[in-house]
C-alpha positions in Angstrom: 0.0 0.0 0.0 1.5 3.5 -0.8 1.8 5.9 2.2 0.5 9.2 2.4 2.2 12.1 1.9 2.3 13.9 4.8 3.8 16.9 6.2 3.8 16.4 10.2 4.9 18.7 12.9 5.2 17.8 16.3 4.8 19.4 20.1 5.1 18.3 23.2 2.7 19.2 25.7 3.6 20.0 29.5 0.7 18.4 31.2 0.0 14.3 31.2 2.9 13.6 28.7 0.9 14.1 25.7 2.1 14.7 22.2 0.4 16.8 19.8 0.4 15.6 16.4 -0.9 18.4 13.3 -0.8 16.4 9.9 -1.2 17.6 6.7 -1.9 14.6 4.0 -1.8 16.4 0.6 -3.5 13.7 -1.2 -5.3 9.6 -0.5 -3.4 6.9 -0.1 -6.3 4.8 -2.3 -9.5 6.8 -3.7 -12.2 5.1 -5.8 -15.4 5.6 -6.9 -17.7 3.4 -4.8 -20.3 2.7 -7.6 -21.5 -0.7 -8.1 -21.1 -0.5 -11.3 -17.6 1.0 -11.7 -15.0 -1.6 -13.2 -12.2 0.8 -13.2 -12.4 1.3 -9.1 -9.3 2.2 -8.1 -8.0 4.3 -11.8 -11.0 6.4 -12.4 -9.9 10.6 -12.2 -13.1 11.7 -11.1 -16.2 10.1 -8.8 -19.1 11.5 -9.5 -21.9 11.5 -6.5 -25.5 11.1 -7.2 -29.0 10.0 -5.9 -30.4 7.0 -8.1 -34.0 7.5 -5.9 -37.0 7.5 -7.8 -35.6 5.3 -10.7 -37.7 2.5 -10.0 -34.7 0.3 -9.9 -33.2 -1.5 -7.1 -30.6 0.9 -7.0 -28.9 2.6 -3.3 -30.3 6.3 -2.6 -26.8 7.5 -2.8 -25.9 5.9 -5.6 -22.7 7.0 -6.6 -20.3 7.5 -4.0 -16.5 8.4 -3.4 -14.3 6.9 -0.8 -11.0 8.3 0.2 -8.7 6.3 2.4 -5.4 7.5 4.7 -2.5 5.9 5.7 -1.4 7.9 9.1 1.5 6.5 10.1 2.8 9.3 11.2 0.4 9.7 14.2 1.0 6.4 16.4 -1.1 3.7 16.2 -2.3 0.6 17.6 -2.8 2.4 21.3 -6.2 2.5 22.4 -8.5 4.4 20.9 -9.1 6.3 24.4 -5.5 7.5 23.8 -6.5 10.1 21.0 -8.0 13.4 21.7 -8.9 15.4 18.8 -8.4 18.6 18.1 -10.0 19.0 15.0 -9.8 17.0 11.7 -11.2 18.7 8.1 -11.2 17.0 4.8 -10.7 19.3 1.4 -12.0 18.0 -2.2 -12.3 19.8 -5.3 -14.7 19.4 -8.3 -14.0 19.1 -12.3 -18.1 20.2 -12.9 -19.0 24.0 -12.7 -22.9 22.7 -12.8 -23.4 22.0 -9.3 -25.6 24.8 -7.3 -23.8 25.0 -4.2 -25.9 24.4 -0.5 -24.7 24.2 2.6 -28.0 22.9 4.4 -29.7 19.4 4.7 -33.0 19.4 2.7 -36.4 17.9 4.4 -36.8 14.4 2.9 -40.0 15.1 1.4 -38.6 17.4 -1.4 -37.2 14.7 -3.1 -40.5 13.0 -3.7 -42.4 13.8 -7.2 -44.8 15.1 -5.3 -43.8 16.6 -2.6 -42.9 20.4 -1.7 -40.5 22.4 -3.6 -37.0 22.8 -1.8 -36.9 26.3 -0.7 -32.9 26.6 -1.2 -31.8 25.3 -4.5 -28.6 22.2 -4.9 -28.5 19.7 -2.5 -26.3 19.3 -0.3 -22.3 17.0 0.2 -22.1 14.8 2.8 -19.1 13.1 4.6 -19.5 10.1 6.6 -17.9 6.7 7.6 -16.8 3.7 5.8 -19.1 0.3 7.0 -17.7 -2.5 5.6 -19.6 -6.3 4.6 -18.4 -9.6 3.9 -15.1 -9.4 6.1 -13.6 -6.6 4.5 -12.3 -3.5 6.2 -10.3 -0.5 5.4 -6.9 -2.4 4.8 -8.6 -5.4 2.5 -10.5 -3.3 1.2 -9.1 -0.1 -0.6 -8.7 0.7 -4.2 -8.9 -3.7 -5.2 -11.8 -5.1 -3.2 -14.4 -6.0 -4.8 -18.5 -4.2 -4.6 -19.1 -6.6 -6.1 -20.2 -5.3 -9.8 -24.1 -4.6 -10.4 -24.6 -4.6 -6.4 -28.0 -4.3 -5.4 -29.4 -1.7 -2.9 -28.0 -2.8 0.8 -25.3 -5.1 -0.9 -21.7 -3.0 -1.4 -19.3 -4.2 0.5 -18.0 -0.6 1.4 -20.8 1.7 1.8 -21.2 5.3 3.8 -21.9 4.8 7.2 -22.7 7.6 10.0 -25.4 7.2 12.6 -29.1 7.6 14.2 -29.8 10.2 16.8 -29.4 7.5 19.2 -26.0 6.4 18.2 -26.4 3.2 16.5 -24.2 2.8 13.4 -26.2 2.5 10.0 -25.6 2.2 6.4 -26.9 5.6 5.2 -26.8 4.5 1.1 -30.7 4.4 1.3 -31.7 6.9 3.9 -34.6 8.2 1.9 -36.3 4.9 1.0 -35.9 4.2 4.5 -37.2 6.9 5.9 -34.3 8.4 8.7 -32.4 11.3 8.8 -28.8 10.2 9.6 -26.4 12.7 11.6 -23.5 13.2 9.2 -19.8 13.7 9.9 -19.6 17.2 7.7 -21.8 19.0 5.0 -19.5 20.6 2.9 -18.9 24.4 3.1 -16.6 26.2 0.2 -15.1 30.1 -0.1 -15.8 29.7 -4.1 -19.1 30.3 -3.7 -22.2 31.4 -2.4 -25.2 29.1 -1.1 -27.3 28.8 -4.3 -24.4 30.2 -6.5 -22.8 27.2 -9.1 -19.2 26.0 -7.5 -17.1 27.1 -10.3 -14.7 24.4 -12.3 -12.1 23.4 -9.6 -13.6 25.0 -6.8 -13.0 23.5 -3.7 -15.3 22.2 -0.7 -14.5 21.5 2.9 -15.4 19.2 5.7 -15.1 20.3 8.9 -15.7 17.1 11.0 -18.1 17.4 14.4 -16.2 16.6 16.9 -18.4 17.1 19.4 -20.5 13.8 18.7 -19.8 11.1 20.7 -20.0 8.4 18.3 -18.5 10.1 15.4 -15.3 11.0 17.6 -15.3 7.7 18.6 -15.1 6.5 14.6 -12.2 8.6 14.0 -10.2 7.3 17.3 -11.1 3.8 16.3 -9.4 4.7 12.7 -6.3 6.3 14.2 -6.2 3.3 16.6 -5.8 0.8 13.3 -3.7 3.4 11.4 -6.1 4.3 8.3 -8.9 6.2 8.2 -11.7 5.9 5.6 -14.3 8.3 5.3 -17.3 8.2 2.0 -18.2 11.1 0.0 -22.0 11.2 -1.1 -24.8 13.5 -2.0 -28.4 13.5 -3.3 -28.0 15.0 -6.9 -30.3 13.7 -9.2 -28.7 11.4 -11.8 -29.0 11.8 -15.5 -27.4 9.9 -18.5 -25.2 10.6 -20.0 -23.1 12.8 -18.2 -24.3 15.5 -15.5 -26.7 16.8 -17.9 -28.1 20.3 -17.3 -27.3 22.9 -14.7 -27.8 22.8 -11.2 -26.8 18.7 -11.2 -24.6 16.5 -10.2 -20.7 17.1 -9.3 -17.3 15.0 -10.4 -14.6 15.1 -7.8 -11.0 15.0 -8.7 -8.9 11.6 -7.9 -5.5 11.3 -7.2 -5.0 9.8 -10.9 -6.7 12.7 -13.0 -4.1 14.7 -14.8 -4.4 17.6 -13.5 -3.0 16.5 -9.7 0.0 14.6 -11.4 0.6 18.3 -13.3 0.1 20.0 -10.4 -2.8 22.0 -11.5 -5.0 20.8 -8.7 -5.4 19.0 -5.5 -6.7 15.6 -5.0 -8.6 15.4 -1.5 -6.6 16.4 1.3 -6.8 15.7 5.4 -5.6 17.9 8.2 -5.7 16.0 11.4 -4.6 17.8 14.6 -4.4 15.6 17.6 -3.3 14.9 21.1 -1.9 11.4 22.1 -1.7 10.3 25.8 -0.5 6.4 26.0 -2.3 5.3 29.2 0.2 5.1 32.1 -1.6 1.8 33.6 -2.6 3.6 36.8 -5.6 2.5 37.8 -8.3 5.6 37.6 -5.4 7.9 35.5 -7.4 9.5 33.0 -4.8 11.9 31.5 -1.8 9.7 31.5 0.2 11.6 34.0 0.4 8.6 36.7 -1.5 10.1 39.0 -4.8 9.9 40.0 -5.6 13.9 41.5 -8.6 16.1 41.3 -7.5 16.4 37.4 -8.3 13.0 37.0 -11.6 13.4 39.3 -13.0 16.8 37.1 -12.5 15.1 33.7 -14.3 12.0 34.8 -17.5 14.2 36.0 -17.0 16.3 33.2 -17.6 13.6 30.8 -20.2 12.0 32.6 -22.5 9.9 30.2 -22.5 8.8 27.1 -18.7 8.5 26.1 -17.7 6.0 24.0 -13.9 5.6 23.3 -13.1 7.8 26.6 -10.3 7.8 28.3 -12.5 8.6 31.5 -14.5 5.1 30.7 -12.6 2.9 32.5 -14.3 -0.1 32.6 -15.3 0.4 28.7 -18.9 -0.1 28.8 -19.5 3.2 26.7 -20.6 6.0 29.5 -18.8 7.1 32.1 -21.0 6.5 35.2 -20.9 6.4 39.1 -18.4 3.2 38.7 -15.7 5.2 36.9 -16.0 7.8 39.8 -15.6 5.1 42.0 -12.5 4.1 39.5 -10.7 7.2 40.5 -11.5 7.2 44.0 -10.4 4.0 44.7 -6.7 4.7 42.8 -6.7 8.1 44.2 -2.4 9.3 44.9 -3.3 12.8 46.1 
């Protein structure tokens, strides 16, 4: 597998032996076009996203997707996943169409029905999410070679975008509109290049800017740091339309790593910036922040991230919350 290129710098932090990591990955290690009937996977120089809903067919919702997979080596791995604390993590991707109506905002589900109301803000909007993987595959099997397998059938990729229910649990999202659920999303894409309901212009660029502040979707990207790749899907509703994206307003192409223009230098294929804090645990029975000890530090971030809290460091006994027993954690291995 190729590695990323990276540019990494480094810090160390004065409190619980942390290290900071900020890395800059200027393009994928493997990008493809997740489409179930792509046969050039891991070669094609742009992915296309579009909705196939309403076609009759037994085709996914989000029908044409884009995944984009990192390497990050540089940022340790194989620690548990409670040992990351992120700092903030955006994702950058740029488009080849200048068709697409740029809109920041999810629409209600009912305006993609024949006859349902008219969206109010025109485009649709780009979504980021996970990577759920079927069959036995995962990010490292996976990658630019595995298999969808060709002429998939709705609910059958073997990669497909995955995010999550207000409640938490993990979902294929491919057919959230047939389904009926809203899914919470890592990012809808922003973008300086235009304005909402303005077309992105040829080579314009969108961003990601991932919430952090969901429990589950933090605990995703920990979980990916933790194996030392990180997947994450591209997708959006866009009607489809043969051939090509047809008129204006429709769907976009995004730039792979093997289009021309990135090997010329003329453009970017999709970049991460990852900034994060890594504390290796110390062993120390109710530590929290790795410094040994078990204090009042250790005490406040427990009851500060009481609940839910999946992947914390302040979950000691793993179940998923931090509760009344992980108090009882740090009291009983309290040093003073």
């Amino acid at each position: 597998m190729l590695l990323s290129i990276a540019m990494t710098s480094l810090s160390l932090l004065a409190t619980g032996g942390g290290e900071t990591y900020s890395s800059f990955y200027a393009q994928p290690d493997y990008d493809r076009w997740n489409y179930s009937f792509n046969g050039t996977a891991g070669s094609r120089i742009v992915g296309p996203t579009f909705s196939a809903y309403g076609s009759g067919l037994n085709f996914d919702d989000r029908d044409g997707q884009v995944l984009l997979g990192w390497v990050t080596i540089d940022i340790p791995s194989d620690l548990p996943a409670s040992a990351y604390r992120l700092k903030s993590l955006s994702v950058e991707i740029t488009t080849t169409s200048d068709d697409m109506i740029f809109d920041p905002t999810l629409d209600d589900r009912a305006t993609h029905e024949m006859d349902g109301p008219a969206d109010p803000d025109p485009g649709r909007a780009v979504c980021l999410s996970g990577v759920g993987f079927r069959n036995g595959f995962d990010p490292e099997t996976f990658g630019e070679s595995g298999p969808q397998p060709f002429g998939a059938v709705r609910g059958e990729r073997n990669a497909y975008a995955l995010s999550y229910l207000e409640d938490g649990t993990a979902v294929d999202i491919s057919n959230n509109l047939t389904d009926g659920f809203d899914p919470v999303f890592f990012a809808v894409a922003t973008t300086d290049d235009a304005l909402p309901g303005e077309l992105l212009p040829e080579l314009g660029t969108i961003r990601f800017e991932i919430d952090l502040n969901d429990p589950q979707i933090n605990c995703y990207l920990k979980e990916s740091l933790s194996f030392g790749t990180l997947d994450l899907m591209v997708t959006s509703l866009h009607p489809a339309s043969q051939p090509g994206s047809g008129g204006k307003g429709n769907y976009p192409n995004w730039i792979m790593k093997d289009h021309p223009l990135v090997e010329l230098g003329a453009a970017s294929a999709a970049t991460l910036h990852v900034e994060v804090e890594v504390i290796e645990p110390s062993g120390v029975s109710g530590d929290a922040n790795g410094d040994g000890l078990v204090t009042v530090d250790d005490l406040l971030e427990v009851l500060g991230a009481f609940g839910s809290c999946p992947c914390c460091p302040t979950d000691f006994d793993q179940d998923g919350s931090v509760s009344v027993d992980d108090v009882l954690e740090v009291i009983s291995g309290w040093t003073g």
